[in-house]
Each structure stands twice: as C-alpha cells, then as structure tokens.
C-alpha positions as CSV (number, residue, x, y, z in Angstrom):
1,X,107.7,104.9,97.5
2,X,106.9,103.4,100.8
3,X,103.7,101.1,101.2
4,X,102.6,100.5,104.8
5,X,99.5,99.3,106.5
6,X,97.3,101.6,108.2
7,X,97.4,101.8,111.4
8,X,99.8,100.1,112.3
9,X,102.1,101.5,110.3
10,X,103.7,98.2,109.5
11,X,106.2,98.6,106.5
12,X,104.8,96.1,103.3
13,X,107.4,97.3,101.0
14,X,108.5,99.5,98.4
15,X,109.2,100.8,95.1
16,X,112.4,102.3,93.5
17,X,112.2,103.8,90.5
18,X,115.5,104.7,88.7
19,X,116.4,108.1,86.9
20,X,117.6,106.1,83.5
21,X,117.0,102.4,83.9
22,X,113.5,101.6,82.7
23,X,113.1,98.8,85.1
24,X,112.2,99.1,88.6
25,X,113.2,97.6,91.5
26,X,110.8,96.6,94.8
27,X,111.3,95.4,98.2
28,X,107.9,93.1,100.0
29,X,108.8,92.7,103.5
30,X,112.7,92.5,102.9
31,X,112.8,90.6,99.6
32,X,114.5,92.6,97.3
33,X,113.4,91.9,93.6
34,X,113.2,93.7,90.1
35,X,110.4,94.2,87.7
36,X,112.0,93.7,84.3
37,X,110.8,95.1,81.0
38,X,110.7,92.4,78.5
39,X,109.9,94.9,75.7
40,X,111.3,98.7,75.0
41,X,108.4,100.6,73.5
42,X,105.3,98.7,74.7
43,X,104.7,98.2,78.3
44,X,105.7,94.3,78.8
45,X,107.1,93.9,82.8
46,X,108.1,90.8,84.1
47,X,108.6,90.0,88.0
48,X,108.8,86.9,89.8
49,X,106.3,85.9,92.8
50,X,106.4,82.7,95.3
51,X,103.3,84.5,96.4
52,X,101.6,82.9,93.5
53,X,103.5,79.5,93.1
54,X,102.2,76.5,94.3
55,X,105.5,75.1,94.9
56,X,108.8,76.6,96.2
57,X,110.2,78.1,92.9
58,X,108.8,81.9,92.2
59,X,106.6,81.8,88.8
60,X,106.5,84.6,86.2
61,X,103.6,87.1,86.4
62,X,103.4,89.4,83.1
63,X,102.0,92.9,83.4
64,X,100.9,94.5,80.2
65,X,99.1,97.8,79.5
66,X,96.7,99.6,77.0
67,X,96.7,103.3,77.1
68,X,94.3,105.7,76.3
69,X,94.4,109.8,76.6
70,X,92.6,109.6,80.0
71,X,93.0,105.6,82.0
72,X,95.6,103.9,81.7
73,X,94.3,100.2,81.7
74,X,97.0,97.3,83.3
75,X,96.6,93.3,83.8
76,X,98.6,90.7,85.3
77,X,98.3,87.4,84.4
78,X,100.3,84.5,85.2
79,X,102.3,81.9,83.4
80,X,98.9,80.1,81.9
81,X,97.5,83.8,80.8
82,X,94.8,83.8,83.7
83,X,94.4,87.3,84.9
84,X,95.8,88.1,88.3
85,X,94.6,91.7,89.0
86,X,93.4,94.6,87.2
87,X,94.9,98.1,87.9
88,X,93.1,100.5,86.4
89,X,94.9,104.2,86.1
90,X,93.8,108.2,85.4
91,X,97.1,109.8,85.0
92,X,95.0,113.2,85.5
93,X,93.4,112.7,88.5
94,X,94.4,114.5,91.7
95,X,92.7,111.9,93.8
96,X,91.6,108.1,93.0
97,X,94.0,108.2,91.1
98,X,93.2,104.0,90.4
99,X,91.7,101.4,91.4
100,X,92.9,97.6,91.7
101,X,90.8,94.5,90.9
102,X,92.0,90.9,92.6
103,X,91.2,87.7,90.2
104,X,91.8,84.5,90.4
105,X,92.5,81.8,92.9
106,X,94.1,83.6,95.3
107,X,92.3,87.2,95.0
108,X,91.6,87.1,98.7
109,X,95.0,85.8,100.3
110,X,96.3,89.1,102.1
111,X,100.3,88.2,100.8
112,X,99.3,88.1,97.4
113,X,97.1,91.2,97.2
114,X,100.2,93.3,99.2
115,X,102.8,91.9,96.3
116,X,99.9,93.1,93.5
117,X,100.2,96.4,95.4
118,X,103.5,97.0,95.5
119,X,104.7,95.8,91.7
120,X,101.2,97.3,90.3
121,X,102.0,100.5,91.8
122,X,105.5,100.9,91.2
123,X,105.1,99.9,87.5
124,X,102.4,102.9,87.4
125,X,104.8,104.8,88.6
126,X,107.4,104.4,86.3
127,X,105.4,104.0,83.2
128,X,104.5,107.9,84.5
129,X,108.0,109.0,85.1
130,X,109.3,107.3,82.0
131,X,106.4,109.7,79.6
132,X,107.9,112.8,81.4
133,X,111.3,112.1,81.7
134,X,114.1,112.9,79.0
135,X,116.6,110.5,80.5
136,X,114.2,107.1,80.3
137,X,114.4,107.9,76.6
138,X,118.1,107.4,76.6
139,X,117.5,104.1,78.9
140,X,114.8,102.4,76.8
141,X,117.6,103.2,73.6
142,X,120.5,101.7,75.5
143,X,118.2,98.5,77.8
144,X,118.4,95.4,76.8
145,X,115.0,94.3,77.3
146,X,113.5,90.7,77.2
147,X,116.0,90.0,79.7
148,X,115.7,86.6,82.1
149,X,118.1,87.8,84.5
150,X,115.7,87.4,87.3
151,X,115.1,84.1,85.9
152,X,117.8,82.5,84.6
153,X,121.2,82.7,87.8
154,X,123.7,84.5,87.0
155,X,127.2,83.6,87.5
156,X,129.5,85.3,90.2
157,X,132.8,86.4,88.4
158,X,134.5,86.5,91.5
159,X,133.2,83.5,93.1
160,X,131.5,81.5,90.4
161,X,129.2,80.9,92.8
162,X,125.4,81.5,91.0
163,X,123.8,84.4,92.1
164,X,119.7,85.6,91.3
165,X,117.6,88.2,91.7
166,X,114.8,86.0,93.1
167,X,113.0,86.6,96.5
C-alpha cells in the first residue's frame, strides 16, 4: 500500500504486509519500521513513534481491537493508556470503508495524524488478510509474539555493533 497526499502526489509512506509473518512492516517518509504483534490470537500491535515523544527517544503506541460481525472497532493509546486515535472499520463495505478519529494532545499536528494513517491502515489491513488467509494461520502458530525487538537493540553477529528497528 502506497499513502500519498492529494494533489500533490507527495509519497507519506507505506504499508507491507507479509504472506506468513503476522507483523507488518511500514515506511513514513523513508523511516522504515515494524508494527509488532505482542499477542497471537487477539489483536495487540506494538510500533514505535518519535512523532508522539516529547523527547528524542520513539515511545510505544499500543493498538488493540474489538470485533464485531459488521465494524471492526481499533484504538491507539500511548504509554500512559490515553487514547491516540480511533479507527473505526466495516470489513463489508465497498466504500467508507472507515473512519479515523485524532485524540489527544497532538490530534491536529499534520506528522502525527499521517503516522496514525499509515500504521492504522496497514494494521486494518493485515488483521483482513490474516482472517482470509491460510498461511497467517501457520505464522501466528510459529511467531513469537510479545516480542521488544523494535525496542530493545539487537546485536550484530558480524559486527557486534547494536542494530534497531527504530525510525
């Protein structure tokens, strides 16, 4: 998925989604990051933001989800539980297919409401491809969720150098 602004068509970012792997990846004007599931049957995504810091180091935003037969209802709130946005879902529409509420302190700064874009959408996405898709069953099985890898730096085994996923 490609997100750009109209009509410029400036490019915002976009959204991978991955055939097995039940955690996306995103790029918001060339920061390449990943939205990690922190749970395997229950929608719990993880992603880190400097967007919505208020100091240098990126902060952990939380998405969570309640579904029903026809919206799918998601929030993100940040590390003190304050809700972020509101991305509300029909998985049966053919148009409006959802609509996005800003909260918060920084509901009307433009940088923040494109990163609440791009990760809200691309979760969507994938919570729809992994309810259709045979092979996300296998990945959910076999993932290792709860992972910190985009929080905690990873070592380099070539190097040792420490390397992270962080924007």
């Amino acid at each position: 998925m490609v997100f750009t602004k109209v009509p410029s068509e400036e490019v915002i970012g976009s959204g991978k989604l991955n055939v097995v792997s039940i955690n996306p990846s995103y790029e918001l004007y060339g920061h390449k990051a990943k939205i990690l599931a922190q749970k395997r049957w229950r929608t719990l995504y993880t992603h880190r933001s400097l967007n919505f810091s208020k100091t240098d180091t990126p902060v952990t935003l939380t998405w969570t989800s309640d579904a029903g037969f026809k919206t799918w209802d998601f929030v993100c709130v940040d590390e003190q539980q304050n809700a972020v946005a509101r991305f509300s879902a029909n998985p049966w529409a053919v148009t409006n297919i959802g609509k996005i509420e800003f909260d918060g302190p920084k509901k009307n700064e433009r940088a923040a409401q494109e990163e609440i874009l791009v990760t809200g959408i691309t979760l969507c996405y994938c919570i729809f491809v992994r309810c259709n898709n045979v092979f996300n069953l296998f990945g959910a099985i076999f993932s290792r969720p709860g992972s910190k890898a985009h929080i905690d730096p990873q070592p380099n085994p070539v190097s040792g150098e420490e390397v992270s996923d962080r924007p």
